[in-house]
N, C-alpha and C positions, 0 to 999 in steps of 0.2 A: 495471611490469607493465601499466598500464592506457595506454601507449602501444603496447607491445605488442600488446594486444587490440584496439585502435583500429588499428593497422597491419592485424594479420591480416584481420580483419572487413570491411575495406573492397579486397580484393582485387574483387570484381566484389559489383556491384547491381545488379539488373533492372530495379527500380523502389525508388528510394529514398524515394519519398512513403506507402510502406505502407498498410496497414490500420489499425483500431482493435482497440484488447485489450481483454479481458472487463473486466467491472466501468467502462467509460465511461459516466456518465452524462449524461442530457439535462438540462436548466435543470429546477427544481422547478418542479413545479405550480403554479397561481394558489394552492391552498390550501397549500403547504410541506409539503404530506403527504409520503409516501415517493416517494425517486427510481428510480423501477425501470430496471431494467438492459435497452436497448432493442436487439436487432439490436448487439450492442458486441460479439461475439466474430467475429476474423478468418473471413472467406470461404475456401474452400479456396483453397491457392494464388493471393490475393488481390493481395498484393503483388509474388508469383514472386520470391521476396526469394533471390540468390543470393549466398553469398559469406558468411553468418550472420549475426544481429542481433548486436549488443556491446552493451557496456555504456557511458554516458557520464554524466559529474556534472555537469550545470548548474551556474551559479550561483544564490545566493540574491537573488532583488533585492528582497526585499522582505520584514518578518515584522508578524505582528498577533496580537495575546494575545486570545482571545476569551473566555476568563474575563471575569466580571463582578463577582466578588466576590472579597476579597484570595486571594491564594495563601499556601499556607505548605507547608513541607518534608513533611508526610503525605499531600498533597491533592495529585492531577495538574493538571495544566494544560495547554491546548491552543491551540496557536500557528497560522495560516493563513499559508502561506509561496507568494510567489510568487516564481516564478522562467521562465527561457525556454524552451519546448519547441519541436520542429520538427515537421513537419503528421508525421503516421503514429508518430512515437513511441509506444513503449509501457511503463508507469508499471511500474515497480523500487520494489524492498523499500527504504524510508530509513531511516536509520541518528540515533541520538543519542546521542554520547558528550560527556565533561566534561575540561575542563581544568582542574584546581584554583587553578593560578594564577590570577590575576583574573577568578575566574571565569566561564568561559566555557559557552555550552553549544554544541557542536557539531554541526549538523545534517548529514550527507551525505546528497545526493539523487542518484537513479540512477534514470536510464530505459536502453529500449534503442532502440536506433535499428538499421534496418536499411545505411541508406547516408551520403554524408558529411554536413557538417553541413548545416544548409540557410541561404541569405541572409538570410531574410526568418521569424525565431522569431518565435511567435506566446506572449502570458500566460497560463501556467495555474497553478493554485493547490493545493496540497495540506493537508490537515490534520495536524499532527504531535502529539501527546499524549508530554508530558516528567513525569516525575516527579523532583522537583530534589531533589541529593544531601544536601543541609543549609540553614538558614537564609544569607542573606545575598543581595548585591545580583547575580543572574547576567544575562549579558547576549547575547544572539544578535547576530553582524555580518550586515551585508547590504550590496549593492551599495549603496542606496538610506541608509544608515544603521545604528547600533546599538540596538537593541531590548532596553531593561532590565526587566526582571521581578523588582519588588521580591518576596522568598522569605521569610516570618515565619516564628515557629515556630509548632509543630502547638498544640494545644491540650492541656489536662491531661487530660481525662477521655478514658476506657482506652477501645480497638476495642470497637464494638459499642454505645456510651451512648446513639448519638444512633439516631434512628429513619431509614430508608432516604431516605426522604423529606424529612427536614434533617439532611443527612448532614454530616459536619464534615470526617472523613478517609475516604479510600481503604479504609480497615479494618473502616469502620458499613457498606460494604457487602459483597454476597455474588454467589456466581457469573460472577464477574466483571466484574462492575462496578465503575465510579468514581465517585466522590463529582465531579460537572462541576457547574458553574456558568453560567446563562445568562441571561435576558433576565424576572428576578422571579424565579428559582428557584436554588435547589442540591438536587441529589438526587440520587441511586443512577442511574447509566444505561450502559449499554456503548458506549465511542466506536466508531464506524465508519465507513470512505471510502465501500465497497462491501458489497453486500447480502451478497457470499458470504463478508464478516468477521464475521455473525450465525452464520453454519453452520447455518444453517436454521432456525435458533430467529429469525426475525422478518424487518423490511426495513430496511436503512436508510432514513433519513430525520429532518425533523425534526418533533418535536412536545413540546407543553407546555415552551417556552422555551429547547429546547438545539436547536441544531443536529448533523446527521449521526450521529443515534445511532438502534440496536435497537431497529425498534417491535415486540415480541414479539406481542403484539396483530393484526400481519398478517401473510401468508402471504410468504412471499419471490417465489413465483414466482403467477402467477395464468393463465388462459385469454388475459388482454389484457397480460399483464405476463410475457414471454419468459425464460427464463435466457440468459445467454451463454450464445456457439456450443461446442460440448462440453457442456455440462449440460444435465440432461433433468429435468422439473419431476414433480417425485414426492412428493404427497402435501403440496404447497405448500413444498417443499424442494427446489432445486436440486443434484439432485446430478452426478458427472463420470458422462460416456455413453464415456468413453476409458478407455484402461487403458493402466498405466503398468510398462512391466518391460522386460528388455534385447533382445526383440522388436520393440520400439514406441522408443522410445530409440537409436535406430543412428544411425551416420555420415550425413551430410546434406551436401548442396551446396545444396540452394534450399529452401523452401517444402512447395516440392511433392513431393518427396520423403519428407516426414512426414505421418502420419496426423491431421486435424486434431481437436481448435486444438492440437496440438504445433506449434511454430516450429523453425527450424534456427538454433540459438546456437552463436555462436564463442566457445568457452572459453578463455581466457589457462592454459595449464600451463606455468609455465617457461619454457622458451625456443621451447617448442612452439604454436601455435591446435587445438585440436580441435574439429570442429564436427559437433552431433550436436542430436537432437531430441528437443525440450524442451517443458514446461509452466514457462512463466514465469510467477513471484509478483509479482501489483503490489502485495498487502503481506501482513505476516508471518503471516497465517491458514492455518492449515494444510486448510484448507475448499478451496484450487486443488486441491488434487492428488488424488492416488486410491491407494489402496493405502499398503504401506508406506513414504512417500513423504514428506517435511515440507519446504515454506517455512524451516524453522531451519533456519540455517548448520550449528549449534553439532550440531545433532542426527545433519548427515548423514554418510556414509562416501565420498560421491563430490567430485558438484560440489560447493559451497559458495560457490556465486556471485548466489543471487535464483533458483535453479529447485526446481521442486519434486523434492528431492535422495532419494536411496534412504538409508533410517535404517539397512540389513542386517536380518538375521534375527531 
């Protein structure tokens, strides 16, 4: 299927060097404060991207455990994986599953591209947060090498002993947070790539010792600090300025055919490509999309490929 989608996808490109998709960020601050999301959502018709974006899986070249303090099976942990991109790709939902046999942990990464590959990838790096199935020694491959992540067990004392603030498991904290690990600290914090993975409660960025988490503290969108192209800053919350239902969603040849930031994606059905327009998730937040609409696969009735899919009624 995913040669498929790579066949159909690549019937014509206008410009295979694309635009940038929401949620790209510029280099932190001198102060590592929040990374705001600058001018990152597609231009109309920017790329003139004909033929639909696909989907394609990098490889891994490379993993980094940024935990600072041991891991163990109740506690998540968060890897920085680089791997190859090509200039205009746009960041897909990654995936982690487990092999029990020796154990393994399995990273898929997914971007989408709009044309072929390119000669000359350029390193970019993502965050991936794992919460490991049980004690023992797991390990991530890479081009570059195998990446062991020694796994203990959890501790005795029951969810909730410890306070937010020395948190021990995943379970002392609340609202969705995890007990991360950084630089002199462990405590309560929500991981995130992008600002629109807070859902408006905060910014990405880092502060007091962890990297790329929910600073609830600031506003996500500001007067100097823009939403992606499609979101409109409301009350310091970016919310979608598009709407999403089977008006807005139709058959697509280019770009430009969709109302933006929807893109024109070539879907693998079977022996079929359909290519129609889309809001793609660069990750599983369901803060992309608008309406009854979710980033989960698991949730949708339609696609179930990385776009923000219709849940039904």
């Amino acid at each position: 299927m995913r040669s498929l989608a790579l066949a159909c996808a690549l019937l014509a490109a206008c410009d295979p060097e694309g635009g940038r998709w929401p949620g790209d960020r510029p280099d932190a601050p001198p102060d590592a404060s929040a990374r705001p999301v600058t001018d990152a959502g597609p231009q109309p018709d920017a790329s003139a991207v004909c033929g639909g974006w696909h989907e394609v899986w990098p490889a891994l070249d490379s993993a980094e455990l940024l935990e600072t303090r041991a891991v163990h099976s109740d506690r998540s942990a968060r890897v920085r994986i680089e791997y190859a991109s090509c200039p205009g790709d746009a960041p897909g939902e990654w995936t982690v599953g487990f092999t029990l046999e020796n154990e393994f942990a399995v990273i898929t990464p997914t971007l989408w591209r709009a044309g072929p590959d390119c000669d000359q990838p350029v390193t970019a790096s993502r965050i991936v947060t794992i919460k490991f199935l049980y004690p023992g020694s797991w390990k991530i491959n890479t081009a570059s090498g195998t990446l062991t992540v020694p796994v203990g067990a959890p501790p005795d004392a029951a969810c909730g002993a410890s306070p937010p603030g020395a948190c021990q498991r995943d379970c002392d904290c609340t609202g969705g947070d995890l007990c991360l690990s950084g630089d002199g600290v462990q405590r309560c914090a929500a991981p995130c790539e992008y600002s629109r993975d807070c859902a408006g409660d905060g910014r990405c960025g880092d502060a007091n010792g962890l990297t790329s988490i929910c600073r609830r503290a600031l506003a996500e969108c500001t007067a100097d600090i823009p939403c992606p192209d499609g979101y409109a800053c409301e009350s310091g919350s970016c919310q979608p300025a598009f709407h999403l239902a089977q008006d807005t969603r139709h058959a697509c040849e280019c770009d430009s055919d969709c109302e933006a930031p929807l893109r024109c994606v070539a879907h693998a059905t079977g022996d079929d490509c359909v290519k129609q327009c889309e809001v793609v998730c660069p990750s599983p937040s369901d803060a992309w999309c608008e309406g009854p609409h979710s980033c989960n696969p698991a949730a949708v009735v339609d696609f179930a490929d990385g776009v923000c899919g219709w849940v039904g009624e």
